[in-house]
C-alpha positions in Angstrom: 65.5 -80.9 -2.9 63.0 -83.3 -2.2 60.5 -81.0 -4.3 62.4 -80.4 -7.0 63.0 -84.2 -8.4 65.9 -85.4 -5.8 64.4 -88.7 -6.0 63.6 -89.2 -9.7 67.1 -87.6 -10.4 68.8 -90.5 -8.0 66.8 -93.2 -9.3 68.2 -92.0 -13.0 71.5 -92.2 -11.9 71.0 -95.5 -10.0 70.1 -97.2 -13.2 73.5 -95.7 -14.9 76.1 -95.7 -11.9 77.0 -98.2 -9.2 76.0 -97.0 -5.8 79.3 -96.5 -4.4 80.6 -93.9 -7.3 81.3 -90.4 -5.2 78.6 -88.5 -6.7 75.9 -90.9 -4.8 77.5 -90.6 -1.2 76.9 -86.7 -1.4 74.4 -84.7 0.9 70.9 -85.4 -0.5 71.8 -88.4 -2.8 72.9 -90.9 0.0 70.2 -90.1 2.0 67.5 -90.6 -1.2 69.2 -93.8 -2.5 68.8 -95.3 1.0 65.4 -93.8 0.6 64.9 -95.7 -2.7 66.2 -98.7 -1.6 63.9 -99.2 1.2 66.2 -98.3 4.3 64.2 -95.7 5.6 61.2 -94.2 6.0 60.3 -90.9 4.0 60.2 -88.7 7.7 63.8 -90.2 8.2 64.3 -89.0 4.6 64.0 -85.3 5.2 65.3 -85.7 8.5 68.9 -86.8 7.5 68.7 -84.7 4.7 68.7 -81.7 7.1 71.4 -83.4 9.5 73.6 -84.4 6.6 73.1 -80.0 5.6 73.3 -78.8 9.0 77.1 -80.9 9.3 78.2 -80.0 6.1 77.8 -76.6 6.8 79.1 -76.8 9.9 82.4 -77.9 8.5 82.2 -75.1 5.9 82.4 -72.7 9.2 85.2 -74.5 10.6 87.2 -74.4 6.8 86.3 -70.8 6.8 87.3 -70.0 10.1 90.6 -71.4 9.6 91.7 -69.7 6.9 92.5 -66.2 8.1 92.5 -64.3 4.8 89.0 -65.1 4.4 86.4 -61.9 5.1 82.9 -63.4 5.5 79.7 -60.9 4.4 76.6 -61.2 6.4 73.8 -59.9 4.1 71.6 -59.5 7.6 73.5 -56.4 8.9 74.7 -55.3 5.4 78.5 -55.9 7.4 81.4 -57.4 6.5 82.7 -59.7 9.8 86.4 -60.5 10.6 84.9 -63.0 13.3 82.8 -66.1 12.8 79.5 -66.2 14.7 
């Protein structure tokens, strides 16, 4: 994210938008503007970014596994799995 203009893109949008429209407190964008804005550090940077993934992915799972219709592929083993790892 970082690499591919995350930062320039938020400090765009910063000019444009107030800080609390929706867009902003996604993953990667509220970590950057708190970035930009001198709250943290550029290691804290990449290291919430990855926390802030690793939960929302989490919750994905948890949808997912809810939702009993739902048949998830795991490209690893070339398998379709009725079970979540």
């Amino acid at each position: 994210m970082i690499s591919d203009g995350l930062l320039d893109e938020t400090a765009n949008l910063m000019k444009d938008y107030p800080l609390g429209v929706r867009p902003l407190q996604s993953v990667g964008y509220r970590e950057a503007v708190a970035f930009l804005r001198g709250e943290i550090s550029k290691d804290q940077l990449l290291e919430n970014i990855i926390k802030s993934t690793m939960a929302l992915a989490k919750r994905h799972v948890t949808w997912f596994g809810r939702d009993k219709q739902i048949i998830l592929y795991d490209p690893d083993i070339g398998e379709f799995s009725f079970e979540l790892v």
